[in-house]
C-alpha positions as CSV (number, residue, x, y, z in Angstrom):
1,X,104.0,137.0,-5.0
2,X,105.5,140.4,-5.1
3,X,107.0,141.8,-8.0
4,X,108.2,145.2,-9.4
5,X,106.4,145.8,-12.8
6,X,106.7,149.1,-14.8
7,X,103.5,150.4,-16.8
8,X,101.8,153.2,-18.5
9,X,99.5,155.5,-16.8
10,X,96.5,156.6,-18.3
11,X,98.0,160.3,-18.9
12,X,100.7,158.3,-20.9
13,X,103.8,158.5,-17.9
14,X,105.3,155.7,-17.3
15,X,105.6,154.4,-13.7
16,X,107.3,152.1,-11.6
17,X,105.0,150.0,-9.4
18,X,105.3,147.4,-6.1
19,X,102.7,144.6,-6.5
20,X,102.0,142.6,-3.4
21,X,98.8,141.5,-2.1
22,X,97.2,142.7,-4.5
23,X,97.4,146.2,-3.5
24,X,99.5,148.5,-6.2
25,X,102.6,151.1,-4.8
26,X,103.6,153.7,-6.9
27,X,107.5,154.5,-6.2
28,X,107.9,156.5,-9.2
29,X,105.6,159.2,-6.9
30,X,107.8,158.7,-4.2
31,X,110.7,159.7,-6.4
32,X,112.1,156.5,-7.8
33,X,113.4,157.9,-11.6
34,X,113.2,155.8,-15.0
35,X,116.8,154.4,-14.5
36,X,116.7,150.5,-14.2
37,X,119.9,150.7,-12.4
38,X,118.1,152.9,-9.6
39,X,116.0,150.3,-9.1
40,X,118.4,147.4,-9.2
41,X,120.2,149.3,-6.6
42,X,116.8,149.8,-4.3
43,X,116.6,145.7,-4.4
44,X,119.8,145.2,-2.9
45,X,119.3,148.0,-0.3
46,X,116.1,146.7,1.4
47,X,116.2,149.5,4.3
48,X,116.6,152.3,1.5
49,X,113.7,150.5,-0.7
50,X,111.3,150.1,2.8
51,X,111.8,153.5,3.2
52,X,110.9,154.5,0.0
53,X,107.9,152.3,-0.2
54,X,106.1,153.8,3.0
55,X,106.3,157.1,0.5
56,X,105.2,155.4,-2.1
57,X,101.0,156.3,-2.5
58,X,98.4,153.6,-3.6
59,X,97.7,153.5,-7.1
60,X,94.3,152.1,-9.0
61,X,97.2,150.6,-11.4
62,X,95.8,146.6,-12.4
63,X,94.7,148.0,-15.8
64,X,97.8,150.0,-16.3
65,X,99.8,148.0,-19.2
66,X,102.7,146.8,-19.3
67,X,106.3,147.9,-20.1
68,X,109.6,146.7,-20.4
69,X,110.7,146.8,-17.1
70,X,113.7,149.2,-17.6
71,X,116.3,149.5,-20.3
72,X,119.5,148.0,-18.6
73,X,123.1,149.5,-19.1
74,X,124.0,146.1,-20.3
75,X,122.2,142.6,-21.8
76,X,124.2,139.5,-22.0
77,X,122.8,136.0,-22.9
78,X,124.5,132.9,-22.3
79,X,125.0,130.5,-25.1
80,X,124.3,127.0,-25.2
81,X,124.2,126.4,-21.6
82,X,121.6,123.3,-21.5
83,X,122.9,120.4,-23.0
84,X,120.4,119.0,-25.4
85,X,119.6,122.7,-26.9
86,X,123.7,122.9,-27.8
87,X,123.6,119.3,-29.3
88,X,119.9,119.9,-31.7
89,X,122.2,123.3,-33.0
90,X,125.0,120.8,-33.8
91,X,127.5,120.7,-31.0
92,X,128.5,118.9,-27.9
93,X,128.0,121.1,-24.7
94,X,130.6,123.7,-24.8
95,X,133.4,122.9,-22.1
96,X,133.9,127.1,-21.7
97,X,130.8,129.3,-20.7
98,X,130.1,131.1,-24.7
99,X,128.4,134.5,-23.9
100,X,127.0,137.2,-25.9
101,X,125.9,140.7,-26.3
102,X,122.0,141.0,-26.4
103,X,121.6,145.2,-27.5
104,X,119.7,147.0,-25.3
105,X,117.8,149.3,-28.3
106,X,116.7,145.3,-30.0
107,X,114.8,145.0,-26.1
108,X,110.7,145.4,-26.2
109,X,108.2,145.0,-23.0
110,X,105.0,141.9,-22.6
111,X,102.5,142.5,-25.4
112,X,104.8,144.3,-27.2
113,X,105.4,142.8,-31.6
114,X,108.2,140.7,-32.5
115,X,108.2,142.6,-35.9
116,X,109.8,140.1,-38.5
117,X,111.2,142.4,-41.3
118,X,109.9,142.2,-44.6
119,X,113.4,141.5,-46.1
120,X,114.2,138.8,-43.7
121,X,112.7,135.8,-45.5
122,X,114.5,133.2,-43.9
123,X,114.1,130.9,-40.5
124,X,113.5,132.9,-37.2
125,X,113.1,131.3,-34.0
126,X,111.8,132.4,-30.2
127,X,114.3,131.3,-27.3
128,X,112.7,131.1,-24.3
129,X,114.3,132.0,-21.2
130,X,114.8,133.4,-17.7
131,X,116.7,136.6,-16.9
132,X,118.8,137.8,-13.9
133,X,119.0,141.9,-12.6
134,X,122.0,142.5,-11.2
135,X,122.0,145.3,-8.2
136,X,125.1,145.3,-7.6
137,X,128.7,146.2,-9.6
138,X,131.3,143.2,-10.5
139,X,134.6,143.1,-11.0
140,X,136.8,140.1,-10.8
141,X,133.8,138.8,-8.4
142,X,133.9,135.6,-6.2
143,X,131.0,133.4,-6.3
144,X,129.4,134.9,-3.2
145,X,129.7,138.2,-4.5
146,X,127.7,137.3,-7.5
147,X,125.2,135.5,-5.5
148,X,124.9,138.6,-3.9
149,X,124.4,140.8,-6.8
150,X,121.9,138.9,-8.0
151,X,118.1,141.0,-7.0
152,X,115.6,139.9,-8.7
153,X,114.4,137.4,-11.8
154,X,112.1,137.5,-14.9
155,X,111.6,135.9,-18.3
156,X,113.0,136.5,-22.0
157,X,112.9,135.3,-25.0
158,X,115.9,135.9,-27.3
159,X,114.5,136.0,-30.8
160,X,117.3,134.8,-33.4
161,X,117.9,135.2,-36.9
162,X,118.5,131.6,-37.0
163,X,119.4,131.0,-40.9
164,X,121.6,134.1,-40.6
165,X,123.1,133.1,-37.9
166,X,124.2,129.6,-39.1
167,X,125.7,131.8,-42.5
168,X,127.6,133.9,-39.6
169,X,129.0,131.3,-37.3
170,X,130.0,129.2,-41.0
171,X,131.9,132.7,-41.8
172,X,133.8,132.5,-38.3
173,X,131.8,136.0,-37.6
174,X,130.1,136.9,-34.6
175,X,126.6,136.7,-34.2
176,X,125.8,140.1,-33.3
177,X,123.4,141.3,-36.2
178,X,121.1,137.5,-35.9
179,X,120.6,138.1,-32.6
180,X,119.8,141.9,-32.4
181,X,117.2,142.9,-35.0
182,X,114.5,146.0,-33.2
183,X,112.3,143.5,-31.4
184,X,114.5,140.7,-30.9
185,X,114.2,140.5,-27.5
186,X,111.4,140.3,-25.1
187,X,111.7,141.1,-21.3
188,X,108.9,141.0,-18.4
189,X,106.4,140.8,-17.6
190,X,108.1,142.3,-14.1
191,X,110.6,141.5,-11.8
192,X,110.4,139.4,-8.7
193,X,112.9,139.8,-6.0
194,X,115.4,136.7,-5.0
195,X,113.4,136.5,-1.6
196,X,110.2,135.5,-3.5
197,X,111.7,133.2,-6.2
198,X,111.5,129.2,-6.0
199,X,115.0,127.8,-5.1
200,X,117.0,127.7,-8.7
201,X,116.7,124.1,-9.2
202,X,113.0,123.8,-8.6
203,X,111.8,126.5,-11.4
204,X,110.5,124.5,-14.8
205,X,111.0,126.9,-17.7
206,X,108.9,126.5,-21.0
207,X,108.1,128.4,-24.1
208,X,104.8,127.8,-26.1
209,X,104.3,128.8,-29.4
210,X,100.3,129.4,-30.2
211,X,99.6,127.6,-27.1
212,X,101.6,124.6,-28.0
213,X,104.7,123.6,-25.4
214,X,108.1,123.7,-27.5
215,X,110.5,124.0,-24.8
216,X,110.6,122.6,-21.3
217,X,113.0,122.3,-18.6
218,X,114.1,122.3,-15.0
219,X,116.8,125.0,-14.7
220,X,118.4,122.1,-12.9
221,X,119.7,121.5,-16.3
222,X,121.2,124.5,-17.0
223,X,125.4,123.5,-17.6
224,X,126.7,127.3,-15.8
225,X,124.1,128.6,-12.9
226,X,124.2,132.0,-12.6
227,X,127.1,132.6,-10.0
228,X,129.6,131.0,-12.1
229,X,128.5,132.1,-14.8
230,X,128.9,135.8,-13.5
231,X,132.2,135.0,-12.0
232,X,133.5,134.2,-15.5
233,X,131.6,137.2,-17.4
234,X,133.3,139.6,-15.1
235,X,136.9,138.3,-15.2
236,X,136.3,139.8,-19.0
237,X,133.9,143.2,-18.8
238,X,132.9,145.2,-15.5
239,X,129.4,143.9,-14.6
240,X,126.7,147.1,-13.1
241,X,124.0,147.2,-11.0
242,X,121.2,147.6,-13.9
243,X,122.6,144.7,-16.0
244,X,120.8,142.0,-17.4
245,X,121.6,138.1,-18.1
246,X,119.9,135.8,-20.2
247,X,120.5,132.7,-18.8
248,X,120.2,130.3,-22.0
249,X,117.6,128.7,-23.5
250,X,116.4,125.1,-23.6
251,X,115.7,122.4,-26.9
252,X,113.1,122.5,-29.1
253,X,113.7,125.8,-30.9
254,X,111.3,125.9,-34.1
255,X,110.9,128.5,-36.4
256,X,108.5,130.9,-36.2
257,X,105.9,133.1,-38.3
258,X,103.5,136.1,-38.1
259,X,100.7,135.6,-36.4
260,X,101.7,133.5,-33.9
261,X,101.9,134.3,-30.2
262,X,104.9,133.6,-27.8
263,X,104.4,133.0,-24.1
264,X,107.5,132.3,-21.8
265,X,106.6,130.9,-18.6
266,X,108.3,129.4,-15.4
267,X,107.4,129.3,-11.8
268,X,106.7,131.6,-9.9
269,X,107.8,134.4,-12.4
270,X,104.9,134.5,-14.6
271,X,103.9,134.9,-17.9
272,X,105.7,136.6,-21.2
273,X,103.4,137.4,-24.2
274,X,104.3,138.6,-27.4
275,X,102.3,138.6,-30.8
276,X,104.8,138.1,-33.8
277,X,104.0,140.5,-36.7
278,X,105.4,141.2,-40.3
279,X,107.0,144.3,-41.0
């Protein structure tokens, strides 16, 4: 499988890297810069990104760790969009696609805390879930053209103020501040370009907390696949190359604690850690 993973370098610069075969390209020496939108844009150009890559030099990088692979321009999640997660949160599958804004300052990298705040002394839970790069703009889009857009793939979890939440959604507010605490949302551990991904339909998808399965699904379940899904979105907001969609999240959300660890996991895309901690 090759992937494009950013990481640290041991005189603390961070790089991006090509994985494939084992062997380690480093296309931030070739002159890739930091912006995940450069990047996005290099997946959907594959002439402009095989020419950069015959630049790119070898690197001794399998020990390097992990980052957060980029900070997009924008992160959206989708909302209830299997049908048994919508019903165990107390409603029928929504009929409309419900989206939401995910901030991109609440986004942390693999191994990276969860950092529960000391205040917050009510239910928090992990959402497990896979995430789409977009590498091209949308505007108005047609189902092809966000097929198209689409680059690469890797896995999330949406951490949510759950009890908060509930207060919000009672109050008829948004549910911005439950869903965007610093921390609240893990990304990684790299991306891996359409080409190399399992057909949609075929991924299973499945968060375990301390080792123990929670959540499990085909993302043949999923109610809006990612096309439609962005053909809706960008009726409503320009889309950019550099954006970032949550795709939803399965049943069996449980609350959470410090101390535990989180993996996200589906196949072919890897593996998402994260410790949870007190703050």
């Amino acid at each position: 499988m090759s992937s494009l993973r950013r990481a640290l370098s041991p005189d603390g610069r961070p790089h991006w890297l090509w994985v494939a075969g084992g062997f380690f390209r480093d296309l931030s020496a070739a002159g890739v810069n930091d912006e995940l939108a450069e990047v996005a844009g290099l997946l959907a150009d594959m002439e402009r990104f095989q020419e950069l890559l015959a630049l790119a030099p070898e690197a001794a990088a399998s020990t390097w760790p992990l980052l957060l692979p980029g900070r997009p321009g924008k992160a959206l999640c989708l909302g209830k969009n299997f049908a048994a997660h919508a019903r165990e949160m107390g409603s029928e599958p929504p009929t409309e696609l419900v989206w939401f804004a995910k901030l991109p300052d609440a986004l942390i990298g693999p191994g990276e805390a969860v950092v529960i705040p000391a205040w917050l002394d009510t239910r928090v839970d992990p959402e497990a879930e896979v995430v789409i790069l977009l590498g091209r703009d949308l505007h108005n889009c047609t189902p092809m053209q966000a097929k198209q857009s689409i680059v690469a793939y890797t896995l999330g979890n949406d951490i949510t103020a759950r009890h908060q939440q509930s207060l919000d959604k009672d109050r008829g507010w948004p549910w911005l501040r439950a869903k965007n605490l610093a921390t609240f949302g893990c990304v990684g551990p790299a991306w891996v370009p359409v080409s190399e991904v399992l057909p949609f339909a075929e991924i299973t998808l499945r968060g375990r907390v301390n080792g123990v399965v929670r959540q499990k699904t085909s993302l043949a379940d999923i109610i809006w696949d990612p096309e439609r899904a962005l053909v809706e979105i960008s009726r409503w907001t320009p889309l950019r190359a550099g954006d970032i969609i949550f795709l939803g999240t399965p049943a069996g959300v449980a609350p959470i604690h410090a101390g535990d660890e989180l993996v996200v996991e589906a196949d072919g895309l890897g593996k998402l850690i994260n410790p949870v901690i007190r703050g």
